[in-house]
matplotlib code that plots the C-alpha trace (Angstrom):
import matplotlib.pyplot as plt

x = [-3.8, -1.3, -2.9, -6.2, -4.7, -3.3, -6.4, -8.1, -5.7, -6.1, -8.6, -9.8, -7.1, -4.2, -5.6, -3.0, -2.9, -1.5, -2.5, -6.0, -6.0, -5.8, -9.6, -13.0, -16.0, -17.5, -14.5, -14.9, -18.5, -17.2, -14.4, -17.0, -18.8, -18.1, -15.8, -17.9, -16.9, -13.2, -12.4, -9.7, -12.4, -14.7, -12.0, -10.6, -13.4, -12.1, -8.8, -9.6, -12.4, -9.3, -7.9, -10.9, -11.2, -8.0, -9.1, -13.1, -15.4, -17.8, -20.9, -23.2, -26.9, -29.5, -32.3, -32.5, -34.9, -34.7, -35.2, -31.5, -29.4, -31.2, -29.2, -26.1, -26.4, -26.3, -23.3, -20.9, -21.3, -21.4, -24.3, -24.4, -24.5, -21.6, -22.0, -20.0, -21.4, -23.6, -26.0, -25.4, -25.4, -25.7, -26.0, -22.9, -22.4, -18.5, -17.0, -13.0, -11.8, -11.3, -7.0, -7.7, -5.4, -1.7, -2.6, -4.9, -1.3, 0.4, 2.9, 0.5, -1.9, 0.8, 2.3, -1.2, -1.8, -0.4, 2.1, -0.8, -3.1, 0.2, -0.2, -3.5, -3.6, -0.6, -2.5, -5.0, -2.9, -0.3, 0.2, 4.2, 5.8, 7.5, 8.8, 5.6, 4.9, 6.2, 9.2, 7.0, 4.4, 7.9, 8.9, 5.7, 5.6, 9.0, 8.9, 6.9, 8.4, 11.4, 10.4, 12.6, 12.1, 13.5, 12.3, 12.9, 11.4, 8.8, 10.1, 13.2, 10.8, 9.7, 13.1, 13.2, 16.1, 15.8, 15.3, 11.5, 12.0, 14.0, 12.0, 8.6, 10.2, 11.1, 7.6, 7.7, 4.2, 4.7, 3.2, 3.7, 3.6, 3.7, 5.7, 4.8, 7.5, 8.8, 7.7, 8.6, 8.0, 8.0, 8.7, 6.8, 7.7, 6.4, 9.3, 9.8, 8.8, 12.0, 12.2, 12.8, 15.9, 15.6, 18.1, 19.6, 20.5, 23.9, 22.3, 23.8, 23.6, 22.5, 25.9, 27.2, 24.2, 24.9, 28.7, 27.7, 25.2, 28.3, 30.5, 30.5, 31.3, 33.0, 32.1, 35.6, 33.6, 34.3, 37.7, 40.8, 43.9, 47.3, 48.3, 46.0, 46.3, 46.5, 50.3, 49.4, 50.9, 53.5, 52.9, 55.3, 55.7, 57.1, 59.9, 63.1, 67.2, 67.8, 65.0, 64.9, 66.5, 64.6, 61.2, 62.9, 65.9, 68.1, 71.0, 74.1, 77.2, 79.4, 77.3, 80.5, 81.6, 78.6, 78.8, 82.1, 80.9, 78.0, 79.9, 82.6, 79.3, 78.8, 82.2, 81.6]
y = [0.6, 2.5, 0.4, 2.1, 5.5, 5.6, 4.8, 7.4, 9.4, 8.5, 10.5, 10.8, 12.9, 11.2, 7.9, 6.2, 2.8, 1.3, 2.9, 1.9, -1.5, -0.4, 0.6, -0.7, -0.1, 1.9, 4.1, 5.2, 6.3, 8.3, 9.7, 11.2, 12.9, 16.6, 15.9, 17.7, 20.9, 20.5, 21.6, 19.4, 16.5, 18.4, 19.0, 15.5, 13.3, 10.6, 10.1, 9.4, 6.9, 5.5, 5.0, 3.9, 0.9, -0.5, -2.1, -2.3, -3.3, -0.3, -0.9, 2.6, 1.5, 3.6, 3.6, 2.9, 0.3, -1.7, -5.1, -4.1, -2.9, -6.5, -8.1, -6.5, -6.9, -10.6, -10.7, -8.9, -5.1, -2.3, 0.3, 3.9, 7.1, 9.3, 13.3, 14.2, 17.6, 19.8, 19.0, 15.5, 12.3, 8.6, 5.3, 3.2, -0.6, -1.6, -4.3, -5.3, -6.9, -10.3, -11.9, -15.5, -16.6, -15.6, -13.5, -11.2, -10.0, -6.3, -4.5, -2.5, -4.8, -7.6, -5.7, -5.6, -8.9, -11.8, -14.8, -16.8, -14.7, -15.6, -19.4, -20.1, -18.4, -20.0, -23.0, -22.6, -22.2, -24.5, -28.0, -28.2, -26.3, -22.6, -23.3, -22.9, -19.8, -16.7, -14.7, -11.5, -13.7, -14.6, -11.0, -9.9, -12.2, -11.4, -7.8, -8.2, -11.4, -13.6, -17.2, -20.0, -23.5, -26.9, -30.5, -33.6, -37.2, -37.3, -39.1, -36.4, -33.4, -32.9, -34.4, -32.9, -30.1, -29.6, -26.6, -27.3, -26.8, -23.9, -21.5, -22.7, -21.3, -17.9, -17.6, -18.8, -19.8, -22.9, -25.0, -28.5, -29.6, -33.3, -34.6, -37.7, -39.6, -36.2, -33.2, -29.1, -27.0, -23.4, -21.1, -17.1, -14.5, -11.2, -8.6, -5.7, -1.9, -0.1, 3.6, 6.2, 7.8, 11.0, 14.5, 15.6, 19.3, 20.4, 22.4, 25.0, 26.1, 29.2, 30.3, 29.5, 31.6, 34.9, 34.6, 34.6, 37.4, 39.6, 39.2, 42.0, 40.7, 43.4, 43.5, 43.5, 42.2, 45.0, 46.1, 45.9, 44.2, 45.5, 44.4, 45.0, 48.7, 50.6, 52.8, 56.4, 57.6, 60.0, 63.9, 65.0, 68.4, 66.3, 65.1, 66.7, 66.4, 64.7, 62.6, 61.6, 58.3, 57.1, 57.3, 55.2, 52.9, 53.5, 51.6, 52.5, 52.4, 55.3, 56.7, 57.3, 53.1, 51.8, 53.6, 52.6, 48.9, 49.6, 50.8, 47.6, 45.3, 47.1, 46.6, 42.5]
z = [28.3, 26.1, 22.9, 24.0, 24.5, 20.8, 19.7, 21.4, 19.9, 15.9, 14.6, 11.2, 9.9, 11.4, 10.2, 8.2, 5.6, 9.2, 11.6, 10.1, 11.3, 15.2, 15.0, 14.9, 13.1, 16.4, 15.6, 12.0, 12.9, 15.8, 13.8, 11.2, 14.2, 13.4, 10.9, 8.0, 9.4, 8.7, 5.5, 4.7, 5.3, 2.7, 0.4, 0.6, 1.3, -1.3, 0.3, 3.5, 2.3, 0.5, 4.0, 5.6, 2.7, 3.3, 6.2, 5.9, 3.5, 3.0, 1.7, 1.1, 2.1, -0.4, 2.0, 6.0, 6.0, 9.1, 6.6, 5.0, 8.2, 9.9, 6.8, 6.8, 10.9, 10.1, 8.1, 10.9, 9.6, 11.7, 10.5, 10.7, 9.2, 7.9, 7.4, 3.8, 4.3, 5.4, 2.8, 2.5, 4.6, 4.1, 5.7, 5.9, 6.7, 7.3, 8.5, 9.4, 6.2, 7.7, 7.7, 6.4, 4.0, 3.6, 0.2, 2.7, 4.4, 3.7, 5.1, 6.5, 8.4, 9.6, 12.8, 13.9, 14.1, 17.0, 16.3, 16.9, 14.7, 11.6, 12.8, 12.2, 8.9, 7.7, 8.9, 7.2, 3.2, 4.5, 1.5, 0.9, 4.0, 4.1, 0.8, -0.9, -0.1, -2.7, -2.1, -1.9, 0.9, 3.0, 2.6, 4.5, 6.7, 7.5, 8.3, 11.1, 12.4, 12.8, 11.3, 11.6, 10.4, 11.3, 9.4, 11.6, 11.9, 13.7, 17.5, 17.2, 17.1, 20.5, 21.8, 25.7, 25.6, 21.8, 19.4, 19.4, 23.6, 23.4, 21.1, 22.5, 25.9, 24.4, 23.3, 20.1, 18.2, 16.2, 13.5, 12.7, 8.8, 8.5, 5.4, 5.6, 8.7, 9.1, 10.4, 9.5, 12.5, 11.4, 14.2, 14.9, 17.4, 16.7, 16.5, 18.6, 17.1, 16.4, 17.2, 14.5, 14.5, 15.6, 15.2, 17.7, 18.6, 20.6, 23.8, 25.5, 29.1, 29.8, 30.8, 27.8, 25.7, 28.4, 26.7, 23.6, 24.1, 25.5, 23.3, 20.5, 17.2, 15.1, 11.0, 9.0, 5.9, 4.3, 5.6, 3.9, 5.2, 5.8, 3.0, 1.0, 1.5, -1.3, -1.7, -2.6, -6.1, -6.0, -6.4, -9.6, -7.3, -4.9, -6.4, -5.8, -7.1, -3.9, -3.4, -7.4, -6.5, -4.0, -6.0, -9.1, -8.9, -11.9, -10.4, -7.9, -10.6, -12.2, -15.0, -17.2, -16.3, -17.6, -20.9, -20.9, -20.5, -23.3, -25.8, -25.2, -25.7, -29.1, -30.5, -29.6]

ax = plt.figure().add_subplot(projection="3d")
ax.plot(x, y, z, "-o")
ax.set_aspect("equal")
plt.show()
């Protein structure tokens, strides 16, 4: 139920190189319904054709003779036709590209297929084990499943209470490679989606916002501090005999004794 809500969901803009491989050929026709009104459709027509062929073979039929959609019919396509614009529409055959050999894997398309599905192609290419397959292959492969393999003769294989056993009974899909009295057994399980991180914002009660909201936030930007406070300059009419002193230090000694001590200094 949730697989068929998602698809329900995708439409032609939300489409994706992954997402892609969810749908059918039914949906691509129903996605073009109305969709030469949007202008990002009409403005980006190549792009999501782009999309579309990632997953289907399109072929673009000239002329809607019955003869050539009978053929196309025969061959497993899907034929209908496609609105570009208002102007302009044409006659479509697609069909799912078909997953048969281990070179037809992506990392787009191989979460959308089962363990079994992964089986029976690697079936199908399998000569000298896991081993023969590329580093970039195994890398596929591996993103979307955990593989394990195990080579044993073959009376050991199936031993009761051994690893064959054990990952058949948590729902691993295996095949068998015979090498000649021995046997690889290469294990699939399909591994879970992992959720995308996601931020996450400090909330605040509503108590807590009313507190802030009270609360009256003087601006001392531009206000100096204490001690920053500028000392006003003396006013020369200010000054006085008495008060001479206090506005300039010239020292607390006898006037005469320091000369006294000056002119000693000279002599030296």
């Amino acid at each position: 139920m949730e697989q068929q809500t998602e698809k329900k969901a995708l439409t032609l803009k939300t489409l994706t190189k992954s997402t892609v491989w969810d749908v059918q050929e039914n949906d691509i026709f129903r996605m073009w319904e109305g969709a030469d009104k949007d202008a990002d459709v009409k403005e980006n027509v190549r792009h999501f054709v782009d999309i579309i062929r990632s997953a289907f073979m399109i072929e673009e039929i000239p002329n809607d003779l019955p003869a050539v959609k009978t053929k196309y019919e025969k061959q497993g396509y899907k034929v209908g036709q496609v609105r570009i614009d208002e102007t302009q529409k044409i006659t479509w055959a697609i069909k799912k590209r078909p997953i048969m050999r281990v070179t037809d894997l992506t990392y787009e398309n191989i979460r959308h297929i089962s363990a079994a599905k992964l089986i029976e192609v690697l079936d199908r290419n399998f000569g000298g084990g896991w081993d023969s397959l590329s580093q970039s292959i195994k890398d596929i492969i591996e993103s979307g499943f955990d593989i394990s393999t195990t080579t044993l003769p073959k009376d050991r294989l199936h031993k009761k209470g051994g690893l064959y056993e054990k990952k058949v009974d948590d729902g691993y899909e295996v095949l068998e490679v015979s090498k000649g009295t021995w046997v690889e057994a290469i294990f699939a399980k399909a591994k879970p989606e992992k959720e995308k991180p996601r931020m996450k914002y400090a909330s605040f009660s509503s108590d807590e916002e009313d507190e802030d909201a009270d609360v009256d936030i003087e601006d001392t930007f531009n206000k100096p501090d204490e001690d920053d406070v500028e000392l006003e300059e003396p006013n020369d009419d200010d000054i006085t005999e008495e008060n001479y002193s206090t506005m300039m230090d010239l020292g607390s000694g006898d006037p005469d004794e320091e000369a006294e001590n000056l002119s000693e200094y000279g002599e030296d």
